[in-house]
N, C-alpha and C positions, 0 to 999 in steps of 0.2 A: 319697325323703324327705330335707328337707333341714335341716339340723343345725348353729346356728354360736353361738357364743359370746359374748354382747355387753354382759356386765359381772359384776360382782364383788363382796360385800360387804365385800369389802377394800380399801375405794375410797378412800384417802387416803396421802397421801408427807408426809415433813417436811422435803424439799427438792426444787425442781424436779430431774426428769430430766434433766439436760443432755447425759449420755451417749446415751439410750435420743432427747432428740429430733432430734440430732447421727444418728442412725443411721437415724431414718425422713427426714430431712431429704434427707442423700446416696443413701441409694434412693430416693426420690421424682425429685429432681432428676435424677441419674443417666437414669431411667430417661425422661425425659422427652427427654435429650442424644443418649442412645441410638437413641428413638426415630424422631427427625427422622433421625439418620446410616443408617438401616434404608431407608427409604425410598430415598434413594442408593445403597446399598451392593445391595438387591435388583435395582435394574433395572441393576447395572452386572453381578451373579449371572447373571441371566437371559440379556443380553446372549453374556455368556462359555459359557455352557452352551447355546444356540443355536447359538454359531460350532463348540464341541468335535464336538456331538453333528451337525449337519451336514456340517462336515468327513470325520469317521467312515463320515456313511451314504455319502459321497461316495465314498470312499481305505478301503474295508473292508478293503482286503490291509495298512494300517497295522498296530503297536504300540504299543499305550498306555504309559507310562513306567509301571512295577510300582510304584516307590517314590513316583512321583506318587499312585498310585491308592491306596494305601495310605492314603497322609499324607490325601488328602482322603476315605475313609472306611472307615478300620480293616482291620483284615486279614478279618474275617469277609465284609462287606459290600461288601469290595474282589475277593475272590473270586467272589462271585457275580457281580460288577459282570461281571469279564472270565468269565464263564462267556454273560453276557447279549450280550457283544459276540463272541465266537466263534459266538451263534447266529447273527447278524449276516451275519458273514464266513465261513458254512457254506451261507448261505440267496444269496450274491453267487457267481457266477460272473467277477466282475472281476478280473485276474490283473494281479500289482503289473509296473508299468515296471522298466524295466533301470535305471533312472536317478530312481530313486525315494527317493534320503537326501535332498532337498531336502523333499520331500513328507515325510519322516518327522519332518525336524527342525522343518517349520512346525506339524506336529501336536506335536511337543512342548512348541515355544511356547505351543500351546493351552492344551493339559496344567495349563502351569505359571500360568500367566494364572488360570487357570478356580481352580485350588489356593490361589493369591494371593486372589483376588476372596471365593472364599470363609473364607477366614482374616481377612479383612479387617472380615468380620461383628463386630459387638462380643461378641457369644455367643461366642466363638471367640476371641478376641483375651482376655477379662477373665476368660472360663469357666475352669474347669478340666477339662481332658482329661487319664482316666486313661492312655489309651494315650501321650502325652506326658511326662506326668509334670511339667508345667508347674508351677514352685514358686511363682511369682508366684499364678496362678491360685487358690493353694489362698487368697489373702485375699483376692484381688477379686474372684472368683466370689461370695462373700457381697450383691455391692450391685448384684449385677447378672439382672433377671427378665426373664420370656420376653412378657411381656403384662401388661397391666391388671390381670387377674382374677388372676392368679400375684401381684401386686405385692401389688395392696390387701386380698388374702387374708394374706399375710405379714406383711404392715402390722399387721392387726387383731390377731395372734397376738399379735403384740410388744409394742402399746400393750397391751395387756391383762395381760400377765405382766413385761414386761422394769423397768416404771417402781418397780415395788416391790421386785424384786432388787435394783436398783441401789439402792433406796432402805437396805435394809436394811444391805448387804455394800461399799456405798461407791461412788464412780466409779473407783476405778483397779481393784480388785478385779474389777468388774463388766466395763470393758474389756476385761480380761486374759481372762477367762472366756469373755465373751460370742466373741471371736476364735477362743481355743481350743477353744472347740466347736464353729463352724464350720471350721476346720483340721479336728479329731480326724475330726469327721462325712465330710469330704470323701475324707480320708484313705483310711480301713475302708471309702466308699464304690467308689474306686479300685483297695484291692487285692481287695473280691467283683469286680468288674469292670476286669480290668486293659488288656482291649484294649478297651474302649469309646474310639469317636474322637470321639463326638459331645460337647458341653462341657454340664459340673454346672454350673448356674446356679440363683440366688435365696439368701434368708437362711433359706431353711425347716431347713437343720442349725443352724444357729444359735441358732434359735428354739426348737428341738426342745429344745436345752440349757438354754434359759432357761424351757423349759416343764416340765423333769425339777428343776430347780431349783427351781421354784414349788411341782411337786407334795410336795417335802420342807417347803422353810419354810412353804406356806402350805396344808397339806394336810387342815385342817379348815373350810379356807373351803369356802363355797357359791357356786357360780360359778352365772351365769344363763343362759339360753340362750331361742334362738329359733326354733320348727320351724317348718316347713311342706311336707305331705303331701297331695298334689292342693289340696283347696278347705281344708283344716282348718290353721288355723294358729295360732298361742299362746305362751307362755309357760312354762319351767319351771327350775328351780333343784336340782343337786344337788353334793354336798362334791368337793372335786377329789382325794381320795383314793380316789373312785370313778372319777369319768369321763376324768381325768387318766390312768390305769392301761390305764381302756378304750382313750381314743385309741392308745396304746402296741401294744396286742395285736393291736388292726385294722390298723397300722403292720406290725408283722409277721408277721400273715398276708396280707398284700397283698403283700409282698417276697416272702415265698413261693412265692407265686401265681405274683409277672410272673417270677421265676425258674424256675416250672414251665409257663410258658407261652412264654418265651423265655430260654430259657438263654443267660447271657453278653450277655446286651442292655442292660439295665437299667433298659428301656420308657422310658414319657415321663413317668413321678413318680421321684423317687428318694427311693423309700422307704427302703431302705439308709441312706441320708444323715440322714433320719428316725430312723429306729431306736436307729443309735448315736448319734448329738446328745442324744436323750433321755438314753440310757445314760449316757452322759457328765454332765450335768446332775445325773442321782441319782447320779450317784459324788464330786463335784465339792460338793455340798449336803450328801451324807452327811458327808464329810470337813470340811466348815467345821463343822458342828453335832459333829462327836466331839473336834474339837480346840479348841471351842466358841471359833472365831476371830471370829466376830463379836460373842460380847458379851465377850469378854476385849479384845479389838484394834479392832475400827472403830467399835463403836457409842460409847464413849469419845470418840474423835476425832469423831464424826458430831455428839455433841450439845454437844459443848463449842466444834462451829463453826457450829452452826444460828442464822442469826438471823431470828426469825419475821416473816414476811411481812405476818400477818394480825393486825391492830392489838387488834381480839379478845381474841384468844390470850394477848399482847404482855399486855393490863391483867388479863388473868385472872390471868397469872403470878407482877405483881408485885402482886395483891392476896392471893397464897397466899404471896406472900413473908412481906408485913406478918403473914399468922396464924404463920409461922416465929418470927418475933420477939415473938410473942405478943402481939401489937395485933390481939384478934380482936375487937372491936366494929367497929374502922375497918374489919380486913380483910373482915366482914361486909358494912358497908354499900357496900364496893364492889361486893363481888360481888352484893348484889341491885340495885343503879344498872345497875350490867355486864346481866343480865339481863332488866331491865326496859323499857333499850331496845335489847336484840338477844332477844327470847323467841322465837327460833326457835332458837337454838346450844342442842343437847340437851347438850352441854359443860357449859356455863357452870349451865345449868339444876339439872344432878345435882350440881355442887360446891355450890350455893346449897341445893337442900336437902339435903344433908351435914351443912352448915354450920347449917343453921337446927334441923336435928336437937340439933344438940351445944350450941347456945345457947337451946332451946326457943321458936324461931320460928317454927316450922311454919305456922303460921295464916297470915302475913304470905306465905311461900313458898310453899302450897298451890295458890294461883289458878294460878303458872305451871306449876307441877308438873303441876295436871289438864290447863291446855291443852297440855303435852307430849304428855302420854299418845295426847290426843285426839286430835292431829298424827299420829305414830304410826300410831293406830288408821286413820286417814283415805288415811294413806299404805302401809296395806299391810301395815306394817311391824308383825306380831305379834307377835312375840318377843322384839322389843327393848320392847314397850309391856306385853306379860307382866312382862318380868324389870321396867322399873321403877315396875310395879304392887304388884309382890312387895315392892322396898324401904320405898314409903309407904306398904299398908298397915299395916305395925307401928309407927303411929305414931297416938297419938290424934287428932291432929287428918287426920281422913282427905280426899283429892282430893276434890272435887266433879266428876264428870264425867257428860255427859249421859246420861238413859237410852240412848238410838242407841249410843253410844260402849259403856257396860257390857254390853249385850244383847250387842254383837259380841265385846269381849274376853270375854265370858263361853263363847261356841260356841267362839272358840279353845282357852281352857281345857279346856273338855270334849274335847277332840280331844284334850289332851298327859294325858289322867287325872287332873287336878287340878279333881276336883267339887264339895270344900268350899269353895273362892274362887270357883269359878263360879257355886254355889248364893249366895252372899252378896252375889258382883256383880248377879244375877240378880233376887235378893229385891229389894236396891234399886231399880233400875231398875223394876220393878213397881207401888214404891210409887209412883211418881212419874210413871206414862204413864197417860194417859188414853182413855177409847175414841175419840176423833175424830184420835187420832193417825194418822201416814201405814199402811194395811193393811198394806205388806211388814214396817216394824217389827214391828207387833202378830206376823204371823205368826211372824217371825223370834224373835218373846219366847214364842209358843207352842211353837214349834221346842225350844227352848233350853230351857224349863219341865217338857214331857214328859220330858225328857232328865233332870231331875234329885230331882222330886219331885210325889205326887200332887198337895200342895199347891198348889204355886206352877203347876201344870198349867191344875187348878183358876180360880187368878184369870187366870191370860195366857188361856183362853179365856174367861171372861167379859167381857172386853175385845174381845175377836173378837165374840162374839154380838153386842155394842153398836154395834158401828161398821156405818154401811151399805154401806161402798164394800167389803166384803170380800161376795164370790157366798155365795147362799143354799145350794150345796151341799158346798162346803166346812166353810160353819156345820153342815148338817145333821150331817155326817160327826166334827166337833167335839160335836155333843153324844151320838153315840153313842159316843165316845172316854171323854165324863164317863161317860154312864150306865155305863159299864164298871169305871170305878173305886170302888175302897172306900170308903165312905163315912166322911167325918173323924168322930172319935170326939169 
């Protein structure tokens, strides 16, 4: 089954990312510079590993240089190595010449050629290897992946999380952080695995921090996601204080695992790396939020150097100015000019009726208001079309919104336990649809009717019986539903 992450209802910054695109930029690139020198760099591998390993089967009564075989891979993997080549030189009856240091020393050039060649890999050159202890490595290893699928897997973690960290906590902040938890991660990944020769590569600790970060500041969002399970595939949304935690536990019991399945290896994920990146991140978030440095120290700096992009925003701002200085008829009429020709910014729309509330304008504000809802409604979006359902109707002059529209936020409501606004959306919407309306509505209003009262049951299936494009057995089944009920007094 497969499971990935592909957006957030915490979908807005109030500055570009310049950190966060500065970082997919140089990986991206990187990996594309990388890639073309791989191509090189393997067949010159190949090459050298041809001449060693022929050599060898050639001059069995040879000595591989220890310290060579080491450096090119680890002490574990370097022991087996020369266990595999005394089978070798167990299975040869060739008995070395009397005059045989020239023959050892060419094999040593080999050695060293073949240790070069493979050092010379960018994985190996920018990675980090614990068994080296390579310092540079612990910051280039971040921009540097092993493939496509490793990159643009990383990629999407980052754009998903990293561009609101940064948005919240600053750029130099974010910087700071994001580095050091790719260090910290590479670190603790290092000392579980101290003689691994092979090199940590990619931003996946880094990301890890910036995703243990996410799950503190932004740990009642709902994040969205995308499965697909053989043929079934879909959509679903849940708070990242759940699935955020999940990822974590599956992170370490995976470590677990490839540590009980090869001890001292560190397999081909480095989960390790994972692990504490996140760790780091919730330590790192807890601590801005106890010392509460972001709204004592950056968000100050943040909004006193934003200047907004989006011309929108820009006239919405300075028409809440004018209500500051109490010019609210002027600051009024901009703001219904402002939303009249932008009625899609649900922004501007909720200040206007705010604003038309506190001046008794309603009537004038209404029309946008219902086509918000509607918008909303159309896009999916229940909960934000609930909550500003909830605001206008405590206002006499109520939305006009289409029956379609009330029938639907009405099934929502009954989902969240709020049946007296349902029952009301509901009744409306009744008075107003007629039986030649489209059958899924009707049904949808019959749905939504049983659901809340014999009454209103009542007329949404005599609406049904009328219409002919609804099947005669579903009607049939409709009126032994009435004849079941109690009869109005």
């Amino acid at each position: 089954m497969l499971i990935i992450p592909i957006g957030h209802e915490d979908n807005t910054v109030r500055r570009l990312p310049w950190v966060t695109f500065a970082i997919l930029g140089a990986c991206f690139i990187l990996h594309i510079i990388f890639s073309l020198q791989m191509s090189g760099a393997k067949k010159d591998l190949e090459a050298k590993l041809q001449d060693f390993i022929g050599y060898f089967i050639t001059h069995p009564y040879l000595e591989p240089d220890q310290e060579s075989i080491v450096r090119l891979m680890g002490e574990r993997n370097a022991a087996e190595f020369m266990k595999g080549l005394e089978m070798v030189r167990s299975q040869s009856d060739q008995a070395p010449p009397e005059d045989f240091e020239e023959e050892q020393s060419r094999f040593d050039e080999l050695t060293e050629e073949l240790v070069r060649s493979i050092d010379a890999i960018p994985a190996r050159t920018y990675g980090y290897i614990p068994a080296r202890g390579n310092l540079l490595g612990l910051l280039t290893y971040m921009f540097i992946h092993s493939g496509w699928l490793h990159l643009l897997g990383n990629l999407l973690f980052l754009y998903l999380t990293a561009p609101f960290i940064e948005d919240v906590w600053g750029r130099p902040l974010f910087t700071a952080f994001y580095l050091a938890s790719g260090v910290f991660a590479a670190l603790m990944f290092g000392i579980h695995y101290p003689n691994v020769n092979g090199p940590l590569v990619g931003a996946s600790g880094a990301i890890a921090g910036v995703m243990g970060a996410f799950a503190v500041r932004y740990w009642k969002t709902k994040i969205e996601f995308f499965y697909f399970f053989f043929f079934v595939r879909g959509t679903f949304s849940a708070p990242a204080f759940i699935m955020l935690p999940l990822w974590f536990a599956l992170e370490l019991f995976n470590a677990g695992a490839m540590d009980t399945l090869n001890p001292g290896g560190g397999g081909g994920v480095a989960h390790w790396a994972h692990v504490w990146g996140f760790a780091f991140g919730l330590a790192a978030a807890l601590a801005v939020k106890k010392l509460r440095f972001e709204e004592r120290v950056v968000s100050p700096k943040i909004e006193a150097a934003i200047t907004y992009l989006d011309p929108v925003t820009q006239s919405l701002e300075d028409a809440l100015k004018l209500k500051q200085q109490r010019r609210f008829e002027e600051s009024y009429a901009r703001v219904l000019d402002l939303a009249r020709k932008n009625p899609g910014r649900e922004d501007v729309v909720r200040v206007l009726w705010g604003m038309a509330v506190e001046q008794g304008n309603e009537a004038e504000a209404a029309p946008l208001a219902s086509a918000m809802i509607e918008r909303e409604i159309r896009r999916e979006q229940m909960d934000a079309a609930a909550d500003d359902y909830h605001d206008f109707r405590r206002s006499p002059v109520r939305p006009a919104m289409s029956p379609a529209a009330k029938i639907t936020l009405a099934r929502h409501l009954i989902k969240k336990n709020e049946t007296e606004e349902a029952r009301e959306l509901a009744a409306e919407a009744l008075a107003r649809l007629e039986a030649n309306a489209p059958p899924g509505l009707l049904l949808m209003a019959a749905e939504v009717a049983w659901a809340l009262s014999p009454a209103l049951a009542r007329k949404a299936i005599a609406l049904c019986l009328e219409n002919p494009e609804i099947p005669a057995a579903q009607k049939e089944k409709m009126r032994e539903y009435i004849a079941g009920l109690p009869k109005p007094s």
